[in-house]
C-alpha positions as CSV (number, residue, x, y, z in Angstrom):
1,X,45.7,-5.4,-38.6
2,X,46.0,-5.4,-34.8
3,X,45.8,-8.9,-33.3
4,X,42.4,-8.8,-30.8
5,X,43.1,-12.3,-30.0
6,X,45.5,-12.7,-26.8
7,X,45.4,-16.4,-26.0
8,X,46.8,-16.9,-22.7
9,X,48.6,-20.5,-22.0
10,X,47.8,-22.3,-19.3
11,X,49.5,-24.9,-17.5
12,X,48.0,-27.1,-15.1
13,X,49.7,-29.6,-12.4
14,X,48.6,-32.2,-10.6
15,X,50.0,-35.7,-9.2
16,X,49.6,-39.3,-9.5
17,X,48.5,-41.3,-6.6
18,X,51.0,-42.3,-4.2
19,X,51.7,-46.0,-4.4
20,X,55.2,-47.7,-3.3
21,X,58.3,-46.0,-4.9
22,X,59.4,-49.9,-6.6
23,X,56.3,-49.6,-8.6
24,X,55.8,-46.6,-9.7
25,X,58.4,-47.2,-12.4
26,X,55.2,-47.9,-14.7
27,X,52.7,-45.2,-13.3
28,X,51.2,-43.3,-16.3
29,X,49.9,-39.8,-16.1
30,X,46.5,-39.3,-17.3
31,X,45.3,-38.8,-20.7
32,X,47.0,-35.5,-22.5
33,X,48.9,-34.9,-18.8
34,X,53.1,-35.2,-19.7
35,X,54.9,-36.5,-17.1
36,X,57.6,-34.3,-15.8
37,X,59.0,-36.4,-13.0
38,X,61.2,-39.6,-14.2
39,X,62.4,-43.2,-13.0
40,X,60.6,-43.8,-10.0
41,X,59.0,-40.3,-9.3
42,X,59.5,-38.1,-6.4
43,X,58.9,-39.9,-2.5
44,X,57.6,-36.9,-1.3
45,X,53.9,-38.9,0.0
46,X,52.6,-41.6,2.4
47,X,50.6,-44.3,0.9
48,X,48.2,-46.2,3.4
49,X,47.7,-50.3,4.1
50,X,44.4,-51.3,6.1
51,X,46.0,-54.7,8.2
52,X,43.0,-56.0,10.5
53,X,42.0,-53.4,12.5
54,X,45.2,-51.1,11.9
55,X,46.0,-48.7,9.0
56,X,49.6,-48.3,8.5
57,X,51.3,-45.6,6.5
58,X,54.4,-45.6,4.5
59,X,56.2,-43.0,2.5
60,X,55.7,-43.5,-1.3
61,X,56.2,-41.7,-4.3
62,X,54.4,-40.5,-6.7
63,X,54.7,-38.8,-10.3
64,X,54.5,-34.6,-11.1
65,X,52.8,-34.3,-14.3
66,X,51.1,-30.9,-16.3
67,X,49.0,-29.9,-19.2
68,X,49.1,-27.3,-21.1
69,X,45.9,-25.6,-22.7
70,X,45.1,-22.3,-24.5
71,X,42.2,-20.0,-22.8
72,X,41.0,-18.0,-25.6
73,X,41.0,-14.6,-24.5
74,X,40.7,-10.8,-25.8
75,X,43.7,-8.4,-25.8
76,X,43.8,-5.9,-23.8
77,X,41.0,-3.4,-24.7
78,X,38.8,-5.6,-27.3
79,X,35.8,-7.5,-25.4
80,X,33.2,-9.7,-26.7
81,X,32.9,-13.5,-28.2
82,X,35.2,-12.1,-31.5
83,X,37.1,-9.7,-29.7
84,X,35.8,-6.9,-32.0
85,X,34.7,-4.8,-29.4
86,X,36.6,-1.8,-28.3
């Protein structure tokens, strides 16, 4: 019995909004995202202020967090929705 079923794992990134670094002690990543940066996160951003007729930017930080997922897919040389095809 030769497994035709080759999931490959995939593992997608993405950030939380930049906010200032003292409160993003509580930031939460989204739904099913694990967060992967700690404490206050990682000041690697600029958040932006709107005072009057100025914006002002100041650095920020912001929190790293990924999700894995399986893609269902066929090994190599089966095809089709069952992988039964050779």
């Amino acid at each position: 019995q030769m497994k035709k079923q080759c999931d490959q794992k995939l593992l997608i990134r993405m950030k939380t909004e930049c906010v200032p670094c003292s409160l993003n002690l509580g930031t939460q990543c989204p739904a099913g995202y694990t967060k992967i940066t700690n404490g206050t996160g990682i000041p690697d951003c600029r958040y932006y202020l709107e005072i009057k007729t100025h914006t002002l930017s100041f650095p920020g930080c912001r929190h790293h967090c990924v999700k894995e997922f399986e893609q269902p897919e066929c090994c190599q040389g089966h095809w089709g929705p069952d992988c039964m095809g050779k």
